[in-house]
The first five atom37 places (N, CA, C, CB, O) and aatype in JSON, in Angstrom:
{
  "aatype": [20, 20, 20, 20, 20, 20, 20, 20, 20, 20, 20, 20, 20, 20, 20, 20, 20, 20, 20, 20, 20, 20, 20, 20, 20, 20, 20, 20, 20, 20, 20, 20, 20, 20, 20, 20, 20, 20, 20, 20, 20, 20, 20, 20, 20, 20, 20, 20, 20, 20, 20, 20, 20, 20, 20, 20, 20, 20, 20, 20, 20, 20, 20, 20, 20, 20, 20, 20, 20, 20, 20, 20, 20, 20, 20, 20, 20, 20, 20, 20, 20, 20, 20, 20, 20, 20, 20, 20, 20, 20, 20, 20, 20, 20, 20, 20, 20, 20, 20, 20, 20, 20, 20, 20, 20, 20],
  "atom_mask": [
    [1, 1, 1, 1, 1],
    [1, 1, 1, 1, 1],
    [1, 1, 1, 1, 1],
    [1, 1, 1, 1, 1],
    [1, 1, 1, 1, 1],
    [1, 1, 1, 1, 1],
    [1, 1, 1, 1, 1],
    [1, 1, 1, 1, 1],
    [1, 1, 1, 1, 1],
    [1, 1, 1, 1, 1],
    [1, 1, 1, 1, 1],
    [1, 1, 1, 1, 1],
    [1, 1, 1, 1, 1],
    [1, 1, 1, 1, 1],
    [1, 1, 1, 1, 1],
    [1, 1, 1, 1, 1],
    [1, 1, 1, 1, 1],
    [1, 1, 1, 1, 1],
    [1, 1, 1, 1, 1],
    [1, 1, 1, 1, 1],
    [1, 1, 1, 1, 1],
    [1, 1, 1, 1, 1],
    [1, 1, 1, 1, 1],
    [1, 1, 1, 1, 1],
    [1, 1, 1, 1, 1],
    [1, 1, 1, 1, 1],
    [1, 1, 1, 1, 1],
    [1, 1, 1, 1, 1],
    [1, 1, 1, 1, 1],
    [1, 1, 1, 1, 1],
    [1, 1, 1, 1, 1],
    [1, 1, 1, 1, 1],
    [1, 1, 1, 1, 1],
    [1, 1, 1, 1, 1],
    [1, 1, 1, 1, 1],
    [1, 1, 1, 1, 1],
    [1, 1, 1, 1, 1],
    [1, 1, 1, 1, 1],
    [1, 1, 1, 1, 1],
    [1, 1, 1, 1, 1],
    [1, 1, 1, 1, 1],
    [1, 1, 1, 1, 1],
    [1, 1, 1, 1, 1],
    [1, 1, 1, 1, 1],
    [1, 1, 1, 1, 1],
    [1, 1, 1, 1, 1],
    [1, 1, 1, 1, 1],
    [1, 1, 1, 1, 1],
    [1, 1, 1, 1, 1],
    [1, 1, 1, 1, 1],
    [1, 1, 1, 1, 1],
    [1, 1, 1, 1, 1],
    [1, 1, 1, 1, 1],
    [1, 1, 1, 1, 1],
    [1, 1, 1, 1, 1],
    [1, 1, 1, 1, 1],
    [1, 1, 1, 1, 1],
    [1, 1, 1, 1, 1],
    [1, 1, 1, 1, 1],
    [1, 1, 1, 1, 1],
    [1, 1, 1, 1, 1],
    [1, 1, 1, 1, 1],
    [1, 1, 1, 1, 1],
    [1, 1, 1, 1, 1],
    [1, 1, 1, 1, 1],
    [1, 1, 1, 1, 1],
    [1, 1, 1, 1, 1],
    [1, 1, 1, 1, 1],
    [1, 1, 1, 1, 1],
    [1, 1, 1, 1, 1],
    [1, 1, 1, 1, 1],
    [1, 1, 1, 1, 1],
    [1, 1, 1, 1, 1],
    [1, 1, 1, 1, 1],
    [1, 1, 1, 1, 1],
    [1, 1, 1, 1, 1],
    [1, 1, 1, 1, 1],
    [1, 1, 1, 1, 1],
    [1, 1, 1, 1, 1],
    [1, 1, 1, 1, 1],
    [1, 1, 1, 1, 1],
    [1, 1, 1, 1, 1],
    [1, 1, 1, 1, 1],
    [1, 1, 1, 1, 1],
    [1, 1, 1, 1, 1],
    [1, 1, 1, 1, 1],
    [1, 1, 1, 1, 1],
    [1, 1, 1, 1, 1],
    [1, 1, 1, 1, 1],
    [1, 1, 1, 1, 1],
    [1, 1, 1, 1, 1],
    [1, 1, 1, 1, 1],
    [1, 1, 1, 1, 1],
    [1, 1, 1, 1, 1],
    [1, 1, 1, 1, 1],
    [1, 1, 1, 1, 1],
    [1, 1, 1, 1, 1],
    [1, 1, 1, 1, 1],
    [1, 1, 1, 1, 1],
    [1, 1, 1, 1, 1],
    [1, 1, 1, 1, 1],
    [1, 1, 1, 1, 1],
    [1, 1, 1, 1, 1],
    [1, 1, 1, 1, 1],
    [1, 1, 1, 1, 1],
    [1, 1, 1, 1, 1]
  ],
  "atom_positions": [
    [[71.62, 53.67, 45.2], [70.88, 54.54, 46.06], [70.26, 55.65, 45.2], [71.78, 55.12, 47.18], [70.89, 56.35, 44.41]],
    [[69.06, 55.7, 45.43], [68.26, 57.19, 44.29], [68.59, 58.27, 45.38], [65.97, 57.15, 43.84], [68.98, 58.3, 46.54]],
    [[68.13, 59.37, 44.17], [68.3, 60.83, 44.83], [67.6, 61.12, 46.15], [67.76, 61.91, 43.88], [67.89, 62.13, 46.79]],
    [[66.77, 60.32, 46.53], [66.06, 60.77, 47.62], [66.58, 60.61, 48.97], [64.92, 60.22, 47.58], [66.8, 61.35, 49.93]],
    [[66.7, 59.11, 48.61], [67.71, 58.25, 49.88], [68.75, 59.31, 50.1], [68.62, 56.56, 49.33], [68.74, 59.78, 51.24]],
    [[69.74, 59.85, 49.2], [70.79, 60.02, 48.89], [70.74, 61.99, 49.76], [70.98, 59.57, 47.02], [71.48, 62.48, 50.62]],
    [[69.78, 62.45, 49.16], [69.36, 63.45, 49.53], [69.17, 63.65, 51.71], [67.99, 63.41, 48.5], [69.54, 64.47, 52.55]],
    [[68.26, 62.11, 51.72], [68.04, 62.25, 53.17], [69.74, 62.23, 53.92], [66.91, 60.81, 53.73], [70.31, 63.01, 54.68]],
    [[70.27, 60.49, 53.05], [71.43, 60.81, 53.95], [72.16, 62.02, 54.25], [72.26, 60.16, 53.61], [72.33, 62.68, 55.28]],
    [[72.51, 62.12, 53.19], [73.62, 63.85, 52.97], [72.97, 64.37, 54.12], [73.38, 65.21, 51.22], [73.6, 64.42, 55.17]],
    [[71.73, 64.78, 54.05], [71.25, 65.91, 55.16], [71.49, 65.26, 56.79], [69.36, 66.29, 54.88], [71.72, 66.0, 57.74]],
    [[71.39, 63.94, 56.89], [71.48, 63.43, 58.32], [73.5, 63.45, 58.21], [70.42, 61.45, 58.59], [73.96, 63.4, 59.36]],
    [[74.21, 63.48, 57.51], [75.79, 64.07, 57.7], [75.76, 65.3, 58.04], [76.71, 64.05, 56.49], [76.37, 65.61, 59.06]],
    [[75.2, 66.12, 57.42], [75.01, 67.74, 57.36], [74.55, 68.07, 59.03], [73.58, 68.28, 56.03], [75.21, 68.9, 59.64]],
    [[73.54, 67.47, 59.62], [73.47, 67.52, 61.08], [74.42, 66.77, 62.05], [72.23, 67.12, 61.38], [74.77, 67.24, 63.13]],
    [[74.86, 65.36, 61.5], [75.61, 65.39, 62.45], [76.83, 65.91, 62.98], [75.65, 64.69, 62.5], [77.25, 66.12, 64.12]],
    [[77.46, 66.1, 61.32], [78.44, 67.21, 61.43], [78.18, 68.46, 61.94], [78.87, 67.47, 60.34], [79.21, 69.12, 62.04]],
    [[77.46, 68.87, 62.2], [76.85, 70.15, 62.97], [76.66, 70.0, 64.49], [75.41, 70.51, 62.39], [76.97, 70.85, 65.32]],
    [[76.19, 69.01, 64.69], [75.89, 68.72, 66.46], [77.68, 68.48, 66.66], [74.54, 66.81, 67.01], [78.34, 69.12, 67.48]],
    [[78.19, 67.55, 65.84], [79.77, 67.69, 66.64], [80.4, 68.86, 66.42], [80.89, 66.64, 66.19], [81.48, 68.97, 67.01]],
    [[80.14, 69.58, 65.88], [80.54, 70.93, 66.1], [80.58, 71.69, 67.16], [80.0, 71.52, 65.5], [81.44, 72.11, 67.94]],
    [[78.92, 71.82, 66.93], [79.02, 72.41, 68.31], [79.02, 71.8, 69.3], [78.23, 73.13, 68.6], [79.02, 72.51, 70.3]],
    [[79.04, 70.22, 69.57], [79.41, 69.46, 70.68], [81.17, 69.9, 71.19], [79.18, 67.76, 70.17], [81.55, 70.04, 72.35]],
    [[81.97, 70.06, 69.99], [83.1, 70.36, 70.37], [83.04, 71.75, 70.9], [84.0, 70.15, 69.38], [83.32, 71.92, 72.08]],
    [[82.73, 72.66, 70.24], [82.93, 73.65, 70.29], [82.29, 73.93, 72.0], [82.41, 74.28, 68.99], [83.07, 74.64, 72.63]],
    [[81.02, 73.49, 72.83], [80.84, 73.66, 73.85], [82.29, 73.06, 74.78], [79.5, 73.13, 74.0], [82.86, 73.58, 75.74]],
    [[82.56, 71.8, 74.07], [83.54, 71.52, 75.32], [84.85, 71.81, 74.99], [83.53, 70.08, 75.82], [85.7, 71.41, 75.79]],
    [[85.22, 72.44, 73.95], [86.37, 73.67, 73.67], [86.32, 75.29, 74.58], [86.15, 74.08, 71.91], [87.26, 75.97, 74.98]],
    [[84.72, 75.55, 74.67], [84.48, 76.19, 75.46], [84.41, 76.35, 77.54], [83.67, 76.21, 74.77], [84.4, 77.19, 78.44]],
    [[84.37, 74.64, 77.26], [84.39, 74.17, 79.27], [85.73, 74.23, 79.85], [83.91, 72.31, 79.73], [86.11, 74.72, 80.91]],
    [[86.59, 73.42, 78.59], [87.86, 73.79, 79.22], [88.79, 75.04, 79.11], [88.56, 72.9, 78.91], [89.93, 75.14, 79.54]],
    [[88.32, 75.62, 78.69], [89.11, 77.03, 78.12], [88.61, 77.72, 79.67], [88.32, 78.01, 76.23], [89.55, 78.03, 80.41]],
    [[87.13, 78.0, 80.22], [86.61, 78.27, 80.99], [87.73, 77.65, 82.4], [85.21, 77.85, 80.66], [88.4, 78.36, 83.15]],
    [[87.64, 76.38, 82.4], [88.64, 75.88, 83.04], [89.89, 76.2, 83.67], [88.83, 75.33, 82.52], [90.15, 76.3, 84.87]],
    [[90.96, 76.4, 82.18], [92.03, 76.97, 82.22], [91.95, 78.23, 82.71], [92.54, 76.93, 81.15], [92.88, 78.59, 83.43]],
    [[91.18, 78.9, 82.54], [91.08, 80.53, 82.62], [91.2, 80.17, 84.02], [89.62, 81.57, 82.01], [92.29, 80.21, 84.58]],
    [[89.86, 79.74, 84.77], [89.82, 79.41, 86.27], [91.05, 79.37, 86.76], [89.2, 78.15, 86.62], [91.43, 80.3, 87.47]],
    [[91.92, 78.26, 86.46], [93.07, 77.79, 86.96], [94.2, 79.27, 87.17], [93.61, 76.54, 85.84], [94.87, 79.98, 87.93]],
    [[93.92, 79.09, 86.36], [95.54, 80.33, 85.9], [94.81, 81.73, 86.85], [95.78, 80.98, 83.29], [95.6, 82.4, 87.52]],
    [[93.56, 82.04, 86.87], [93.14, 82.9, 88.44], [93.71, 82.39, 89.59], [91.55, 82.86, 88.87], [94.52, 83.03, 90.25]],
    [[93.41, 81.47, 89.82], [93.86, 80.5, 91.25], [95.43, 80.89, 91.12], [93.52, 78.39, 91.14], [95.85, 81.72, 91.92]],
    [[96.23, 80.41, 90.28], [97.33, 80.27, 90.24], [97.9, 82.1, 90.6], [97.64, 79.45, 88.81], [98.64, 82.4, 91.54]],
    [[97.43, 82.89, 89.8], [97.96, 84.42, 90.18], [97.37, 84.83, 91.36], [97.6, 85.56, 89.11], [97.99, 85.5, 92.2]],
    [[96.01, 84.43, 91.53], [96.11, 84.48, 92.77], [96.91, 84.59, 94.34], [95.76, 83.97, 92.65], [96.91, 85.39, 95.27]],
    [[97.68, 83.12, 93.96], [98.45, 82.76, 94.9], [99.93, 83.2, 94.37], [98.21, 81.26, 95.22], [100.76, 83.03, 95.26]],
    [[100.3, 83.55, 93.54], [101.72, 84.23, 93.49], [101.41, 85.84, 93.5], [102.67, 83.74, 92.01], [102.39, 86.58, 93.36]],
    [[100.29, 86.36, 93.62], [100.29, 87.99, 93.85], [100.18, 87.3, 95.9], [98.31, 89.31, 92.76], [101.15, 87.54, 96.62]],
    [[99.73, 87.01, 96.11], [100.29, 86.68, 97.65], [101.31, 86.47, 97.77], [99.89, 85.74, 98.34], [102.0, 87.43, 98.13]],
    [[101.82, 85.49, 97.62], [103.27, 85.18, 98.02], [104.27, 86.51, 97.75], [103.83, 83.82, 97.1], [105.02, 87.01, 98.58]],
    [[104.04, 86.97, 96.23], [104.34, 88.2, 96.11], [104.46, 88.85, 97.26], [103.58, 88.76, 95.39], [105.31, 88.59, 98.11]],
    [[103.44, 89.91, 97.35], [103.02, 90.63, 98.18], [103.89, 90.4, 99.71], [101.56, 90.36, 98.14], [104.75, 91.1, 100.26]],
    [[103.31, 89.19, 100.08], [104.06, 88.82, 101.52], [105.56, 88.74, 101.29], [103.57, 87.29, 102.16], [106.24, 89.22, 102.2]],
    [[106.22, 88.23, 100.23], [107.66, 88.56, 99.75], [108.05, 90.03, 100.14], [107.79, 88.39, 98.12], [108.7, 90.46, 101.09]],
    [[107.41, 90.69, 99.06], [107.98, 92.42, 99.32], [107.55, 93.28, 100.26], [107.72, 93.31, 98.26], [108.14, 94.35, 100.39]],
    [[106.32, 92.91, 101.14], [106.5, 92.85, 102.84], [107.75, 92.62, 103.7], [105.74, 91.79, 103.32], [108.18, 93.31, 104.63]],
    [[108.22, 91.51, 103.17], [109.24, 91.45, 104.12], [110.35, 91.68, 103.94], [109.33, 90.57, 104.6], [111.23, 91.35, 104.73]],
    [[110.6, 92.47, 102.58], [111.62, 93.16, 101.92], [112.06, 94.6, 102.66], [111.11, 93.37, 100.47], [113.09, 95.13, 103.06]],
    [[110.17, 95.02, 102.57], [110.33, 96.66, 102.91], [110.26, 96.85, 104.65], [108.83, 97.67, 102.07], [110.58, 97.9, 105.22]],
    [[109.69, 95.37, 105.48], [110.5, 95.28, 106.57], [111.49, 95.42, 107.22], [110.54, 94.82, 106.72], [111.64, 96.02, 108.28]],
    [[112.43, 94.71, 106.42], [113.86, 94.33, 106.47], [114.54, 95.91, 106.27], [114.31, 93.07, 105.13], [115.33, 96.33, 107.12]],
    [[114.22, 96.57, 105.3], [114.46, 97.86, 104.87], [114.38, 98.61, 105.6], [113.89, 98.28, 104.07], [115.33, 99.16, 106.16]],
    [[112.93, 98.86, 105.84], [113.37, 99.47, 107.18], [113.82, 99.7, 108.39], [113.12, 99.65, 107.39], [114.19, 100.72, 108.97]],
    [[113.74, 98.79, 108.63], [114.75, 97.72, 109.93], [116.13, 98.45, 109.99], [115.16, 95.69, 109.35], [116.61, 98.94, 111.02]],
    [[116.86, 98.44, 108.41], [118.35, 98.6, 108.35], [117.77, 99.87, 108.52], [119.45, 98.13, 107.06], [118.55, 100.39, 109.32]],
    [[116.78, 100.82, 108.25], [117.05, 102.56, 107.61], [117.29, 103.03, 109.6], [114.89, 103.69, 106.35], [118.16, 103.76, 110.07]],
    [[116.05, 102.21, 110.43], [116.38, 102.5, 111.68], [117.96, 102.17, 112.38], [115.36, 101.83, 112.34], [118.5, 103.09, 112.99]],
    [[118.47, 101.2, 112.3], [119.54, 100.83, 113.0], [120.52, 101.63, 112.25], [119.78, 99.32, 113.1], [121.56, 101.8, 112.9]],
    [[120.52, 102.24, 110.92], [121.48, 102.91, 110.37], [121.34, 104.52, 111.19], [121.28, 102.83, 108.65], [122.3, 105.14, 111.66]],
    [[119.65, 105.08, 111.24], [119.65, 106.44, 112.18], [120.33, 106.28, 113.29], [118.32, 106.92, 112.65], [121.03, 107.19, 113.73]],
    [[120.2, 104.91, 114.0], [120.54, 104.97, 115.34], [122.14, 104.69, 115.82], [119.64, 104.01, 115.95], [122.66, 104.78, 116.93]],
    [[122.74, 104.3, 114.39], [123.83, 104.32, 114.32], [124.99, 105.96, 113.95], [123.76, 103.27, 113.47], [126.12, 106.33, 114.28]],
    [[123.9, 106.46, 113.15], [124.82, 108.02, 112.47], [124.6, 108.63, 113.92], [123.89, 109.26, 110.77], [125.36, 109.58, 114.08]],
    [[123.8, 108.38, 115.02], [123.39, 109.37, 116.24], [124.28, 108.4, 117.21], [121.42, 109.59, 116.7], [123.96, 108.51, 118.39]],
    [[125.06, 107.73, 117.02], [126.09, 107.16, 118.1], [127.58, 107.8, 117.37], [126.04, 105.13, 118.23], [128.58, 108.29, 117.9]],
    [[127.24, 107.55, 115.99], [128.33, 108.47, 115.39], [128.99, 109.96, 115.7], [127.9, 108.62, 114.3], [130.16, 110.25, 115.92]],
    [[127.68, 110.9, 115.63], [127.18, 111.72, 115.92], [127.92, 112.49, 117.31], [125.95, 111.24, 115.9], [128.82, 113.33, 117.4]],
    [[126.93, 111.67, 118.5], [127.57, 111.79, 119.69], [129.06, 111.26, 120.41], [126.71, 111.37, 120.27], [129.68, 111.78, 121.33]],
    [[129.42, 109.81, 119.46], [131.16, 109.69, 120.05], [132.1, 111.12, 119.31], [132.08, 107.78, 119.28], [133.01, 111.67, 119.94]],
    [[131.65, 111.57, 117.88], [132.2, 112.63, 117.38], [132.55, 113.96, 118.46], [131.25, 112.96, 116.31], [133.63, 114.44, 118.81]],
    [[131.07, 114.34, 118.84], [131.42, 115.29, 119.77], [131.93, 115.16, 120.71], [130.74, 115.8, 120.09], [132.43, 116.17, 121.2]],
    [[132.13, 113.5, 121.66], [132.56, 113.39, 122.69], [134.3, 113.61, 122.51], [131.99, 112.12, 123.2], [135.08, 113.96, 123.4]],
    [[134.64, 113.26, 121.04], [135.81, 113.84, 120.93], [136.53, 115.1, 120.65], [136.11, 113.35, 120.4], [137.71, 115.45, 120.71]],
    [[135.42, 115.64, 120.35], [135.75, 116.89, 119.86], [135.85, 117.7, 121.64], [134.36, 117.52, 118.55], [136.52, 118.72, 121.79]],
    [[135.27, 117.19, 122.56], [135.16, 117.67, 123.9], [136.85, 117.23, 124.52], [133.68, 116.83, 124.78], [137.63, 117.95, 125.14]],
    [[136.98, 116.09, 124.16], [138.46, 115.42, 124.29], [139.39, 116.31, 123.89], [138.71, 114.14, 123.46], [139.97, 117.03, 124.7]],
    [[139.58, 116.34, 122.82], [141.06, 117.44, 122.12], [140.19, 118.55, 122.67], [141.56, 117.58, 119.91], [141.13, 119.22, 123.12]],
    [[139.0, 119.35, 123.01], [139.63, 120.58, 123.83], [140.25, 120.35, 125.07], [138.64, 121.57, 124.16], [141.26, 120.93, 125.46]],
    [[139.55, 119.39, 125.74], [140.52, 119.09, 127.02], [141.87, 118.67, 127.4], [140.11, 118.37, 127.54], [142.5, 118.68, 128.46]],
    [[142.17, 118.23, 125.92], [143.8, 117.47, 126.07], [144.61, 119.0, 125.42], [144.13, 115.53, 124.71], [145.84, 119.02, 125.56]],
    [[144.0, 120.13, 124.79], [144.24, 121.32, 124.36], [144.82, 122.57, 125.71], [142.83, 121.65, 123.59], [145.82, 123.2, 126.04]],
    [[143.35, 122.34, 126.14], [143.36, 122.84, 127.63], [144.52, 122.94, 128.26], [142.65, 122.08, 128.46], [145.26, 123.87, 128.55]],
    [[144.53, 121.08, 128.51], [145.82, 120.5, 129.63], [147.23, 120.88, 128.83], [145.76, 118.44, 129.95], [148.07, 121.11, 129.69]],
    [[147.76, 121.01, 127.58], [148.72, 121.01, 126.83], [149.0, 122.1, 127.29], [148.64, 120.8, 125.55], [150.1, 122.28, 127.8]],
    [[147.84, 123.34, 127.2], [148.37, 124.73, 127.09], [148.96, 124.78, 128.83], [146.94, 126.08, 126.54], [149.97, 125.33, 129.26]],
    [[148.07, 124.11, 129.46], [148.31, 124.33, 131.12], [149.68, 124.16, 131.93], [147.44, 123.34, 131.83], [150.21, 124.67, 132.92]],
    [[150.18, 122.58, 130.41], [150.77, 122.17, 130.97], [152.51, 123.07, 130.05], [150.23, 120.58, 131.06], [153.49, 123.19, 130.79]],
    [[152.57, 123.33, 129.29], [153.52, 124.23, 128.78], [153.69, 125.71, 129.4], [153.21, 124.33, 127.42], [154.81, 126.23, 129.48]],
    [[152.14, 126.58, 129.98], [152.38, 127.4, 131.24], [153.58, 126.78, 132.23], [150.96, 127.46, 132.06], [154.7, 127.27, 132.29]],
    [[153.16, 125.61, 133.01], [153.55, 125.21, 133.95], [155.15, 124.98, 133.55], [152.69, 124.14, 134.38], [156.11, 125.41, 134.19]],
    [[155.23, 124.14, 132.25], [157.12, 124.07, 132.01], [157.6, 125.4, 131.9], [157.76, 123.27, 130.44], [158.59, 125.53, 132.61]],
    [[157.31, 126.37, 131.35], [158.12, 127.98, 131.21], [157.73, 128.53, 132.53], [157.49, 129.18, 129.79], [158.56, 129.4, 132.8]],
    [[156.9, 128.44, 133.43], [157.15, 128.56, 135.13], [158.2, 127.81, 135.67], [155.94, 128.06, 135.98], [159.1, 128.52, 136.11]],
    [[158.39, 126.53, 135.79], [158.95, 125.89, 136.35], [160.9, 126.37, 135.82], [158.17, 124.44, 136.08], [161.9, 126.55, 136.52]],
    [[160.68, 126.44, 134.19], [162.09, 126.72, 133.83], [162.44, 128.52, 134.0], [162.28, 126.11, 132.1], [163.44, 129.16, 134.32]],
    [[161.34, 128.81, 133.68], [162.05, 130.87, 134.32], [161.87, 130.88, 135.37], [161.3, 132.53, 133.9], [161.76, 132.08, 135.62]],
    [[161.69, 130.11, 136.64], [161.07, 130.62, 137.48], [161.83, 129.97, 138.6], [159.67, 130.49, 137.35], [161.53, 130.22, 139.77]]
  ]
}
């Protein structure tokens, strides 16, 4: 083969090695594009699920924070209802120890 031949070929390697280059390199570029896509979709849908997860976390939460108020205010009120109790069983004690030192001096 003379220099010329030799010359053309080389140069038709030199391009084709160049078009697969950037032939790859575009479709190194489609799927990368791709992946990227995907993996959006994908966080997408776990920042939802997320989201609706710790929705029904801070539901639940509050749920207990109410039934716990509405519980310290039953607390609350049987407390005093006893505290109304021992004065009355206080009351009757004292009434009723009047009544034994009447009954015995008397």
């Amino acid at each position: 083969m003379d220099w010329p031949a030799r010359t053309r070929w080389s140069g038709k390697l030199r391009t084709l090695k160049s078009s697969n280059r950037n032939s790859n390199y575009e479709k190194s570029s489609q799927i990368a594009a791709e992946v990227v896509e995907k993996l959006r979709e994908f966080q997408n849908t776990i920042d939802i699920g997320l989201e609706k997860e710790i929705q029904g976390i801070r539901d639940q939460v509050n749920s207990i924070l109410a039934e716990k108020q509405k519980g310290q205010a039953n607390v609350e009120q049987k407390l005093n209802q006893l505290q109304q109790i021992e004065k009355n069983m206080n009351e009757m004690d004292s009434k009723l120890d009047e009544f034994i030192t009447q009954v015995t001096l008397g």
